[in-house]
C-alpha positions as CSV (number, residue, x, y, z in Angstrom):
1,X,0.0,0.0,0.0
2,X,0.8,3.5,-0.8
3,X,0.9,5.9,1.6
4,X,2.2,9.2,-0.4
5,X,0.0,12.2,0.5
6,X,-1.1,10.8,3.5
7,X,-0.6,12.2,7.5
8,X,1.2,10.6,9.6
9,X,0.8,12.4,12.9
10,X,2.5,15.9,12.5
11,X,4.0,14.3,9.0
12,X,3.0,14.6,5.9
13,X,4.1,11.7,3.6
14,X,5.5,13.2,0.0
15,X,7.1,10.2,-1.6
16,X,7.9,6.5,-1.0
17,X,11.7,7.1,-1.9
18,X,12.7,3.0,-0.5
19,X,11.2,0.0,0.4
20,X,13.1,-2.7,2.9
21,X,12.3,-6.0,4.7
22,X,11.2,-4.2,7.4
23,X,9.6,-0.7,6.2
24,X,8.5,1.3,3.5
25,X,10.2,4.5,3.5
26,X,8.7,8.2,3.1
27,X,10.2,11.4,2.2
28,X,8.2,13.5,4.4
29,X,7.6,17.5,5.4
30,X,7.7,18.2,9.0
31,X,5.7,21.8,9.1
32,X,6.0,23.0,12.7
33,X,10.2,23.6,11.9
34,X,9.4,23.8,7.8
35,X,12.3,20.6,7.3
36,X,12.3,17.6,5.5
37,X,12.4,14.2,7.6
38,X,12.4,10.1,6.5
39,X,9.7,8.3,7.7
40,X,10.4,4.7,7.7
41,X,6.9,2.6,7.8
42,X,6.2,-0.5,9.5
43,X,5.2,-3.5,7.1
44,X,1.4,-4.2,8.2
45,X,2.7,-7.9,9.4
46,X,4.8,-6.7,11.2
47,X,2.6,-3.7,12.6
48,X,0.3,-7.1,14.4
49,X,3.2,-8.6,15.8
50,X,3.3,-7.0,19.6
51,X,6.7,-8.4,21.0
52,X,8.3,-6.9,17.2
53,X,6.9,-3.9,18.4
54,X,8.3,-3.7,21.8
55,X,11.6,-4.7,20.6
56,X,11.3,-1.5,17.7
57,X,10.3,0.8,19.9
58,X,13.7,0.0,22.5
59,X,15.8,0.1,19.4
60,X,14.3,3.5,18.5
61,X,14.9,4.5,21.4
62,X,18.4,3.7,21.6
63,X,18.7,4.7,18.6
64,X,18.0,8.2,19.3
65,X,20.2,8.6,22.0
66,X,23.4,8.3,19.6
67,X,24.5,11.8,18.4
68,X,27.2,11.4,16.0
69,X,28.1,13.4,12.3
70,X,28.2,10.0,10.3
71,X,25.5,8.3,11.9
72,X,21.5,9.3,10.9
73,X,19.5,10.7,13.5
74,X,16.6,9.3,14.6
75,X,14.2,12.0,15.7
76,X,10.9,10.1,16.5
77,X,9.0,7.6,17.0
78,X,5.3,7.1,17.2
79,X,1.9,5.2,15.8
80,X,-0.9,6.5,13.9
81,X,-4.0,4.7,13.3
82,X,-2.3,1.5,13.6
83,X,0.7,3.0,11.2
84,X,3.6,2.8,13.0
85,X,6.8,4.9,11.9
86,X,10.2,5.8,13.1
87,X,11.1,9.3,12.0
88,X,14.8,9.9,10.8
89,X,17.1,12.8,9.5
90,X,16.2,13.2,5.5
91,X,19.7,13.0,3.4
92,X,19.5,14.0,-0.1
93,X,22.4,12.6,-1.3
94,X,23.9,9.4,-3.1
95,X,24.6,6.1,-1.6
96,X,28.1,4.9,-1.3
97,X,26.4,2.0,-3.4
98,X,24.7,4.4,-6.5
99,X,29.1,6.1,-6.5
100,X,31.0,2.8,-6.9
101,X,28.3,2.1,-10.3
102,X,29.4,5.1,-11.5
103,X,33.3,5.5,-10.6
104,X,34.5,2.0,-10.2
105,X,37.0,2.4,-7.6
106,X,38.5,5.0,-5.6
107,X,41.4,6.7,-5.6
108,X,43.3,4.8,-2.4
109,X,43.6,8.5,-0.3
110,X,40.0,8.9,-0.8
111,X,38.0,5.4,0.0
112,X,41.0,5.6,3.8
113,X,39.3,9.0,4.3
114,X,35.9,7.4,4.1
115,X,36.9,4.5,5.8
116,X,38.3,6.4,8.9
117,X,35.2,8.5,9.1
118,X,32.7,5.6,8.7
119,X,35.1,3.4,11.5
120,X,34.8,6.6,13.8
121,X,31.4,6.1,13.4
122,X,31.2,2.3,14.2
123,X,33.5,2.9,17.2
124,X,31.1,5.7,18.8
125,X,28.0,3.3,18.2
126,X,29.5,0.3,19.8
127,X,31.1,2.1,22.4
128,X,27.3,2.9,23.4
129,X,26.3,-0.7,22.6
130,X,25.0,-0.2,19.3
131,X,25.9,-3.3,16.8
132,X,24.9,-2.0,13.0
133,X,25.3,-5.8,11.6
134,X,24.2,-4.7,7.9
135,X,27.2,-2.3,6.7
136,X,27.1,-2.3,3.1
137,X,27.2,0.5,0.3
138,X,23.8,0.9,0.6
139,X,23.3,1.8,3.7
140,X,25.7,4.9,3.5
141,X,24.5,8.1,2.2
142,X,26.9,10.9,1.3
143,X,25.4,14.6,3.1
144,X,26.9,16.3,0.2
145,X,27.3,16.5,-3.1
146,X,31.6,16.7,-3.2
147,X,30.6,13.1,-1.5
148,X,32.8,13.9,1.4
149,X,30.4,13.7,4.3
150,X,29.2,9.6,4.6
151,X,26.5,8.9,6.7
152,X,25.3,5.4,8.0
153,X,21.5,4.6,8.2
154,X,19.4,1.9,8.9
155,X,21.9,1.5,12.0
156,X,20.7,-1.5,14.6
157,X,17.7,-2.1,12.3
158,X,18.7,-6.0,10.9
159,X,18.5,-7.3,14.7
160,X,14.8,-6.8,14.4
161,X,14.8,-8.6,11.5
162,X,16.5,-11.7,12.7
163,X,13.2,-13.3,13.8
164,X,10.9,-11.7,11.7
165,X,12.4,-12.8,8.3
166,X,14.0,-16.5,9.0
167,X,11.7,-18.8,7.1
168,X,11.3,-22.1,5.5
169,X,13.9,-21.4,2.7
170,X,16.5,-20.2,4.6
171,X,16.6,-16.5,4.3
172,X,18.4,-14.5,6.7
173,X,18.5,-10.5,7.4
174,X,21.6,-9.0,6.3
175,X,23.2,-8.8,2.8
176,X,25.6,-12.0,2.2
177,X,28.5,-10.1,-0.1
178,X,29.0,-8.0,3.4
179,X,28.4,-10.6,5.8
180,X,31.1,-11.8,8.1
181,X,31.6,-15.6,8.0
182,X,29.7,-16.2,11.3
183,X,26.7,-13.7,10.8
184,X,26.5,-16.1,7.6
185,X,26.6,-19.1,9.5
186,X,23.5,-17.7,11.8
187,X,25.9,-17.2,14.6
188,X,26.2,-14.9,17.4
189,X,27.8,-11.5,16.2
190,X,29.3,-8.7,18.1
191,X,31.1,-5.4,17.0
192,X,34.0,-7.4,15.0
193,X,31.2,-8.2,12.7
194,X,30.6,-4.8,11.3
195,X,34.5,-4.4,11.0
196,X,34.4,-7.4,8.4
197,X,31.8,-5.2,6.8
198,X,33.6,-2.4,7.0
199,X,36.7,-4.4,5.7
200,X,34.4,-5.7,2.9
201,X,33.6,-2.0,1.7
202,X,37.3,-1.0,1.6
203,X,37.9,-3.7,-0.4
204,X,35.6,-2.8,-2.4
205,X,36.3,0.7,-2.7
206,X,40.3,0.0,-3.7
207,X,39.6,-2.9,-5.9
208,X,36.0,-1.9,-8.0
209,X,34.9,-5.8,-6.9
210,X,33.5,-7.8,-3.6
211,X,35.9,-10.3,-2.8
212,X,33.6,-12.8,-3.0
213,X,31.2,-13.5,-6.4
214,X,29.0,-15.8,-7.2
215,X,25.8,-16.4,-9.1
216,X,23.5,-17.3,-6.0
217,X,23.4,-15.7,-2.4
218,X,23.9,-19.3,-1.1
219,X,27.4,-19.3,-3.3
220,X,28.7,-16.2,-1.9
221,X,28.1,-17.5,1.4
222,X,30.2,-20.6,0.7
223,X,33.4,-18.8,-0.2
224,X,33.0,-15.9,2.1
225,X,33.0,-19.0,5.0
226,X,35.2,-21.5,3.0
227,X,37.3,-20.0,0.6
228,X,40.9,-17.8,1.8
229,X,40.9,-13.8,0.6
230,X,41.5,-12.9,-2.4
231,X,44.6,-10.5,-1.8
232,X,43.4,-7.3,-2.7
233,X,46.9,-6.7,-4.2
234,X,45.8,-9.4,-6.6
235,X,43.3,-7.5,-7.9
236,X,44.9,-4.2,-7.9
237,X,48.7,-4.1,-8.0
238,X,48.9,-0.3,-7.5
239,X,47.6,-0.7,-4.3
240,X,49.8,-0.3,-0.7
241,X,50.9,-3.1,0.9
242,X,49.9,-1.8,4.0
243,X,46.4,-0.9,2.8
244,X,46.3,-5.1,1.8
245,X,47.5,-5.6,5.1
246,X,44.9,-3.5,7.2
247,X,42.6,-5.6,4.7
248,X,43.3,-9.0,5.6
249,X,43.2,-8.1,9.4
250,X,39.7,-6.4,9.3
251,X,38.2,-9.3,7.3
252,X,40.0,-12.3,9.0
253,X,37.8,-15.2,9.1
254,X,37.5,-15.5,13.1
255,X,36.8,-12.9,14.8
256,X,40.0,-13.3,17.0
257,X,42.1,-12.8,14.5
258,X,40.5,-9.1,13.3
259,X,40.8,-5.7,14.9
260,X,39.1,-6.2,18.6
261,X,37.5,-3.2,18.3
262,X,36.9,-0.4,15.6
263,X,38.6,2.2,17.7
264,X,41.7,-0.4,16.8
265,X,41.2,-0.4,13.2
266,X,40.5,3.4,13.1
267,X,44.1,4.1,14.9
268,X,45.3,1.5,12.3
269,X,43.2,3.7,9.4
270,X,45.0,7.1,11.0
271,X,48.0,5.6,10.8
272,X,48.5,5.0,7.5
273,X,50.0,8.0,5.2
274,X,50.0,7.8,1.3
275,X,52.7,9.1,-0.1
276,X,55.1,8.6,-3.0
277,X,57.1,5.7,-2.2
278,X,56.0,5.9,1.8
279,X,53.5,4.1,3.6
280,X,53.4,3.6,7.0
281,X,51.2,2.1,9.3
282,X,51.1,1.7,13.6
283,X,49.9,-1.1,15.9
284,X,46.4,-0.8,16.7
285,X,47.5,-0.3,20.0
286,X,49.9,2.8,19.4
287,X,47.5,6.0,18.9
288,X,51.4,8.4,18.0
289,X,53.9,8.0,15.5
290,X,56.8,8.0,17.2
291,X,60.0,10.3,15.8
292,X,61.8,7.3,15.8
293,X,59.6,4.6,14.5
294,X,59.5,1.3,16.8
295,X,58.0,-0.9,14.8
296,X,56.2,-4.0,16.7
297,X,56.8,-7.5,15.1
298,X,53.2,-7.2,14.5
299,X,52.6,-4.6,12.7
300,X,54.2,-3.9,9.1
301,X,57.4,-2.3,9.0
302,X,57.9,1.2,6.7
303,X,60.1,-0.1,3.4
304,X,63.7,-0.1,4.1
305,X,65.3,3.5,2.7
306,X,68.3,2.9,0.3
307,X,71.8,2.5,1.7
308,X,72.9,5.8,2.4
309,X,76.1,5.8,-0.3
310,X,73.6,5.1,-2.8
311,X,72.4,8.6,-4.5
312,X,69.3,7.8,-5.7
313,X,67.9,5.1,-7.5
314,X,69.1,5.9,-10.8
315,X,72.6,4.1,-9.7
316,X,70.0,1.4,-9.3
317,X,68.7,1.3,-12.7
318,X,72.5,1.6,-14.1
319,X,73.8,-1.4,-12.2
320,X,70.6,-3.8,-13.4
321,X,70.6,-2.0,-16.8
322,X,74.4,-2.9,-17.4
323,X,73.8,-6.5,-15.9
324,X,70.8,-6.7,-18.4
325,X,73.7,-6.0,-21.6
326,X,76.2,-8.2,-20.0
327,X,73.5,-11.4,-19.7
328,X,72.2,-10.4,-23.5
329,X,76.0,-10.5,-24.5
330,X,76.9,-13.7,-23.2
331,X,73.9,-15.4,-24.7
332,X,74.4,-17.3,-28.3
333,X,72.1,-17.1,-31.3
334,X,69.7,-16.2,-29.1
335,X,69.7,-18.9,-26.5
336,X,70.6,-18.5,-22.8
337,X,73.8,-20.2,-21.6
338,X,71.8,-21.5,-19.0
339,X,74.4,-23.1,-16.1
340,X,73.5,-25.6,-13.0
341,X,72.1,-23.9,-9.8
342,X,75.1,-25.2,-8.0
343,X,76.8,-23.3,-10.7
344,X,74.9,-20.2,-10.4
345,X,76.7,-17.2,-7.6
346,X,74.3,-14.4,-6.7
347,X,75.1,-12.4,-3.7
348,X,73.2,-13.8,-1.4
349,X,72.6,-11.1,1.8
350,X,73.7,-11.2,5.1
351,X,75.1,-9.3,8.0
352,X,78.4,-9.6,6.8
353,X,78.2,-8.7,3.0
354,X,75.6,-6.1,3.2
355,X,77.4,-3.7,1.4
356,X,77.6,-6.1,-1.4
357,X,73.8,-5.8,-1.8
358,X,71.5,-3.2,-2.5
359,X,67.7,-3.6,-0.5
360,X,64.8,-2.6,-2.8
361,X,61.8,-4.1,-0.9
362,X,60.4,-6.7,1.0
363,X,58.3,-10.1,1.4
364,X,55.9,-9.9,3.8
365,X,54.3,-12.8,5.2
366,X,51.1,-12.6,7.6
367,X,48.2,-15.3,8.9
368,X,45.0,-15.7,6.3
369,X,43.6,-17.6,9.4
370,X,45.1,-17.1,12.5
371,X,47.3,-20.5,12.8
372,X,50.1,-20.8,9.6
373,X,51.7,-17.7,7.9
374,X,50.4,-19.1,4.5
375,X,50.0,-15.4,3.2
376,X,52.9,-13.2,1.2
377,X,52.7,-10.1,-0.4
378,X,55.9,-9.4,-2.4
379,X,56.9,-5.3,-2.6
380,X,59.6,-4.0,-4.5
381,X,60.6,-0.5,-5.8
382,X,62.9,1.0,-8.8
383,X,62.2,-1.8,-10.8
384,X,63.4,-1.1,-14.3
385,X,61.1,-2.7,-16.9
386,X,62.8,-6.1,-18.2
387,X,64.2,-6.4,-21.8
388,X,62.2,-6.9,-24.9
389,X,61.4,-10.8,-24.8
390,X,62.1,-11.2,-21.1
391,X,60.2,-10.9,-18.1
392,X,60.3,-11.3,-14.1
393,X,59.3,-14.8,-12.0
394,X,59.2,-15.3,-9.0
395,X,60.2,-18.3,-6.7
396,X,60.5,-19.7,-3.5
397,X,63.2,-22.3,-2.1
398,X,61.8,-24.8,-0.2
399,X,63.1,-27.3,3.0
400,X,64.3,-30.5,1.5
401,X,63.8,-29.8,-1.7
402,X,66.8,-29.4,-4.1
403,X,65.2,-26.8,-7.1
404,X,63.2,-23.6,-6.4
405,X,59.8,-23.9,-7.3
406,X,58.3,-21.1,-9.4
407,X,55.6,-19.7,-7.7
408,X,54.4,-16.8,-10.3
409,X,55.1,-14.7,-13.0
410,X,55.2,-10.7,-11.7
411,X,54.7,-7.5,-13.7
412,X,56.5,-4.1,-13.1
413,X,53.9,-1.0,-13.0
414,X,55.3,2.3,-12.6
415,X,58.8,1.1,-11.2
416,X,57.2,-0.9,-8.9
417,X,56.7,-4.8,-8.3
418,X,53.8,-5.8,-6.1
419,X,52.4,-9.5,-5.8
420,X,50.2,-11.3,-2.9
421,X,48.8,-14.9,-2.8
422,X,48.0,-17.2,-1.0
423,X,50.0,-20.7,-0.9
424,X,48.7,-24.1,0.4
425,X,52.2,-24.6,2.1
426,X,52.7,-23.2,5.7
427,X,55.1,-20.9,5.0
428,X,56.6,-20.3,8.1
429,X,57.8,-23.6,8.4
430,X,58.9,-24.6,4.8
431,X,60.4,-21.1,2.6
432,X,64.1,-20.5,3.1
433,X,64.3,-18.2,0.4
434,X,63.1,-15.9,-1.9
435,X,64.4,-15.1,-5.9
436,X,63.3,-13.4,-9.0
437,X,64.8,-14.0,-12.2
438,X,65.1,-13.1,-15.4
439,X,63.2,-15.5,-18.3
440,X,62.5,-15.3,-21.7
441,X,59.3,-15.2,-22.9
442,X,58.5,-18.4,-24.1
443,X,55.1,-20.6,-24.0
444,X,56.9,-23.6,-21.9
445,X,56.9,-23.7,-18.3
446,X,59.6,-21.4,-17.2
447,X,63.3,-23.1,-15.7
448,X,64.6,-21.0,-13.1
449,X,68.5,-19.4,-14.8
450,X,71.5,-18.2,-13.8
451,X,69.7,-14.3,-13.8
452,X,68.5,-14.2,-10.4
453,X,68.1,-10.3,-10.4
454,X,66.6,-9.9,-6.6
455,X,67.1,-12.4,-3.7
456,X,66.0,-13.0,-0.2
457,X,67.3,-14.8,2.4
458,X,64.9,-16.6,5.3
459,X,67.1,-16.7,8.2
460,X,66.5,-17.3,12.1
461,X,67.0,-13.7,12.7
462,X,64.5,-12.1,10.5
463,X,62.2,-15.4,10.5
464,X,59.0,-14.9,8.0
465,X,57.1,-12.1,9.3
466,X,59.1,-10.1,6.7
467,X,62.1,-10.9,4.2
468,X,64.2,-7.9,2.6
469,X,64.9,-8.2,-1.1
470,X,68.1,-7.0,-2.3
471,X,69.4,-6.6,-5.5
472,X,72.1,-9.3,-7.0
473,X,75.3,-7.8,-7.7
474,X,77.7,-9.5,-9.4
């Protein structure tokens, strides 16, 4: 039923601008203070349902006691001929949802600024024991039109739903690309929930895609419970490391493993600072940067400046570039003079020839589930673009096993090398190394050469939390 043009108390209904499981909802006038409100309409079911009722009218009540710039207002609630309504703050403005169909992605600066606003938000809310448990796109609305002010709505609303909407074929309140794993498995959720949410929409927001798709809500449920993350670095290789990391932390699959609280990932969210060739990010637990960064073994460590003899990178690009000639001179009719690995001597980097190597990045490893470092994300910088008919791979050496295994092949954008998977092996107990090489582009599977042009060495002193890449000089 319609209700447009119809008064609701001291309301007048204008238009039906949404429609939800629970409500219809009204753009309405408010005369006594000439403003605009929402009226959000209980479903007539719903309306005959008396211990629904009483458990709406708490929430709105609750609900109106939380006074925050990114969360919506309530301003009323009240019945009307057996119409009962909750009356909200009107926002004219586009959903975070209606901006991601049009733009794609986000520039990286912009969806942290969002981010950190709409985690301030969460952190207020659960801080006065509000749970959300339905953070998605949709349910943020921008207060202006540079789409700089988000605003959450609908906030609390799904708990009355839980009841109300379970039936026969399995429906559940909430929307599954934003669920965390237990909310889809009809467990009990508390405030780590919405950071998965909020985790979710980051993702989204840096990458243009959900990390989950399928073509049924039951499929997306399956992954998002079964399935390891997608690095977001997988889909967008311009993006941070530390912006994949903050990722994988928010959207863990237990809740144990994720920021405890969203005042956590907020100081995480403050932390970070985009900058060319800088990113940084703290603890959760340290709210300062210090002058002198302590880093704890945690948390991810700022890249690794360049030695300070070295001017620059352009020596950098010099000393591959000239290593690039050499290799393509020693190589007949075309063919690689390919020698055994024993064979092969690459400067391999350690505490006592350090000045034999150059760093240009790291390999971080981190836990996908809380219980093996299974999880890399491969970062490099100054990366000149390989030779026509050559390109990077990338390998790992393994325990007990005599050959490195090729793990991928990895692209330079920009300078830059970034690369994050996942791996089957538990890394922290079988990697003892780390090389790139130099292979020709060829359609058979590629054999590791004698042109290792980075290297990393696992060792007991830096273990696998992170692994600095240096580059081979010979």
């Amino acid at each position: 039923m319609d209700l447009t043009g119809r008064q609701l108390g001291k309301y007048k209904l204008l238009d039906r601008v949404g429609q939800g499981g629970m409500a219809y909802v009204y753009k309405a006038r408010q005369p006594t203070i000439e403003r605009n409100v929402a009226v959000k309409v209980l479903h007539s079911h719903l309306a005959e349902d008396t211990q629904f009722l009483e458990r709406f009218k708490r929430e709105a009540q609750g609900l109106g006691n939380l006074r925050h710039p990114h969360i919506v207002s309530v301003i009323d609630f009240d019945v009307d001929d057996g119409w009962y309504y909750m009356v909200m703050d009107f926002i004219e403005g586009k959903t975070l949802e209606t901006v991601l169909d049009e733009r794609g992605t986000l520039p990286v600066d912009e969806a942290l600024r969002l981010t950190t606003q709409l985690a301030g938000a969460l952190a207020y809310a659960h801080e006065n024991g509000r749970i959300h448990r339905d953070i998605k796109p949709g349910n943020v609305i921008f207060a202006d039109e540079a789409q700089q002010h988000p605003v959450i709505t609908d906030f609390g609303l799904t708990r009355l739903l839980d009841n109300a909407t379970i039936t026969i074929s399995g429906t559940i309140a909430g929307t599954p690309a934003y669920m965390s794993p237990e909310a889809a498995q009809g467990q009990k959720v508390d405030a780590r929930s919405d950071i998965y949410s909020l985790g979710v929409m980051l993702y989204e927001m840096v990458t243009g895609r959900r990390p989950y798709l399928g073509e049924t809500p039951l499929s997306v449920i399956m992954k998002l419970v079964v399935e390891p993350l997608p690095p977001a670095l997988s889909v967008n290789p311009e993006l941070p490391p530390v912006v994949d990391e903050i990722l994988s932390k928010a959207m863990a699959k237990l809740p144990e493993d994720r920021y405890q609280s969203a005042a956590g990932m907020l100081t995480a969210l403050q932390s970070v600072s985009i900058e060319p060739d800088t990113t940084q990010i703290l603890d959760e637990q340290t709210a300062v940067l210090p002058q002198t960064p302590t880093v704890p073994s945690d948390a991810v460590k700022s890249k690794r400046p360049l030695l300070p003899w070295l001017p620059g990178g352009g020596i950098l690009l010099v000393i591959l570039a000239v290593g690039l000639v050499l290799w393509l001179g020693n190589r007949e009719d075309g063919v690689a003079d390919t020698p055994a690995l024993s064979e092969i001597e690459v400067a391999v980097p350690t505490a006592e020839v350090v000045e034999d190597a150059i760093p240009v990045g790291t390999v971080r490893f981190a836990e996908p589930d809380g219980n093996n470092l299974r999880r890399y994300t491969l970062s490099l910088d100054e990366v000149p673009e390989p030779p026509d008919g050559l390109h990077y791979e990338l390998w790992f050496d393994f325990v007990d096993q005599p050959d490195p295994e090729n793990v991928a092949e990895v692209v330079v954008g920009n300078g830059r090398i970034t690369y994050a998977d996942v791996l089957v092996d538990n890394l922290a107990i079988n990697v003892t190394g780390v090389r790139i090489s130099l292979e020709p582009d060829v359609a058979d599977d590629p054999a590791i050469s004698a042109d290792i042009v980075f290297t990393g060495t696992v060792t007991a002193e830096t273990g696998l939390a992170e692994v600095e890449m240096f580059l081979v000089v010979r």
